[in-house]
C-alpha positions as CSV (number, residue, x, y, z in Angstrom):
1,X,0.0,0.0,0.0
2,X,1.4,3.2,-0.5
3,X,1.0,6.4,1.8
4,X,0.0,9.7,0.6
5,X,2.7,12.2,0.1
6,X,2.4,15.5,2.6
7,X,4.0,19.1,2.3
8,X,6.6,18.1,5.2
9,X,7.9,15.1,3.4
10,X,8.4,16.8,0.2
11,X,10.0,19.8,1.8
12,X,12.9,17.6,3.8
13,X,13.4,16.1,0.1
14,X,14.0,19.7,-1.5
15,X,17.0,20.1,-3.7
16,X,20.0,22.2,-2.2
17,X,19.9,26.0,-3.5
18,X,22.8,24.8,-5.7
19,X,21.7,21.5,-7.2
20,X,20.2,23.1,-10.7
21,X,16.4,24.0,-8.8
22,X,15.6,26.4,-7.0
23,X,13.0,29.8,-8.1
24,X,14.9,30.1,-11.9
25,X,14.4,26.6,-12.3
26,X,10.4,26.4,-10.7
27,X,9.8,29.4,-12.8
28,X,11.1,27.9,-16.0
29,X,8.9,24.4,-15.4
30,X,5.8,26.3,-14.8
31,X,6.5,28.3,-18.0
32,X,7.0,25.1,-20.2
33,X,3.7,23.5,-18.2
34,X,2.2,26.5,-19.7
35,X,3.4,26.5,-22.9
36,X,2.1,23.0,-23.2
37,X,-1.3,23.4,-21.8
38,X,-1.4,26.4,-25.0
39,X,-0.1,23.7,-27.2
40,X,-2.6,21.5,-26.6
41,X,-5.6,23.8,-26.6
42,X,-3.8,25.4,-30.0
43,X,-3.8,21.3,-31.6
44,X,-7.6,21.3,-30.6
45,X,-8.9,24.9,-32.4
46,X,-6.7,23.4,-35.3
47,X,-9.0,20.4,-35.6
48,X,-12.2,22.1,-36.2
49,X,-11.9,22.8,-39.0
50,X,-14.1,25.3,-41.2
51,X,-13.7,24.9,-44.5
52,X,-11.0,22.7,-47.1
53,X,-7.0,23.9,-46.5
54,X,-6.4,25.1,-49.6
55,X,-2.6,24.5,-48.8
56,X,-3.1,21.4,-47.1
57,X,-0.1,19.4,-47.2
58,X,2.4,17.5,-44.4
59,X,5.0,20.0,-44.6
60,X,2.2,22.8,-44.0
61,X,0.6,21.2,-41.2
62,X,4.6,20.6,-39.8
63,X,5.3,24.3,-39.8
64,X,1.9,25.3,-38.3
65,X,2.9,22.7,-35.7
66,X,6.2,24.5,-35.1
67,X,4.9,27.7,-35.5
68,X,1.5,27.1,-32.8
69,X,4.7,25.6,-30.7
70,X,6.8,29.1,-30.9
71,X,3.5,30.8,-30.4
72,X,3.2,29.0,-27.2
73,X,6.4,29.9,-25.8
74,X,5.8,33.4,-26.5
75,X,2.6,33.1,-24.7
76,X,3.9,31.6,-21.8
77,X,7.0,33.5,-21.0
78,X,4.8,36.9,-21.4
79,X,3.1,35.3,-18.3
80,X,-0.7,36.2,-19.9
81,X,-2.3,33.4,-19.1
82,X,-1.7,32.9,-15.5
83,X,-1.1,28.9,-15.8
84,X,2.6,29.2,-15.0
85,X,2.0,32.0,-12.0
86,X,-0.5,29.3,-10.7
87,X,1.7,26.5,-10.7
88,X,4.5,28.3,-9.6
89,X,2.7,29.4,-6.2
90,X,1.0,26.0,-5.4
91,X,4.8,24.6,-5.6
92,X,6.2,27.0,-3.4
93,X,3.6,26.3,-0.9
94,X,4.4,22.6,-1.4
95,X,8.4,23.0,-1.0
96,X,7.8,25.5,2.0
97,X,9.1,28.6,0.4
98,X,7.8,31.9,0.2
99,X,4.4,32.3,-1.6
């Protein structure tokens, strides 16, 4: 059986301020959670589609995939959406730092 995991077990197993974590690197995760969540919901108003793609070809639908992917980078590291602030504050409430 397995036991539930609480806020004072996961702080005692917080990486040292100098192992590569720390706010930079909780930042930068909740950015790219971000940036996937807008990937995702991107892929999905892709699919309805409203009419015949007059350019419709693989390489087209590769570029739009790399350019919805840029797009969503863009998005998240403007911090507009509020995904990555989110996620960002319920971690530092799990890890015992500031909020």
């Amino acid at each position: 059986m397995t036991t539930p995991i609480s806020s004072s077990s996961l702080s005692a197993t917080a990486p040292a301020p100098g192992a590569g974590g720390g706010d930079a690197g909780l930042r930068k995760a909740a950015e790219a959670f971000e940036a996937v969540i807008l990937r995702q919901m991107m892929a999905s108003m892709r699919q309805a589609k409203l009419g015949e793609d007059v350019f419709g070809s693989s390489a087209t639908e590769n570029f739009r995939e790399m350019a919805d992917a840029r797009t969503a980078d863009s998005i998240a590291a403007m911090r507009q959406f509020g995904i990555a602030d989110m996620v960002d504050r319920q971690f530092r409430g799990l890890a015992g730092g500031k909020p």
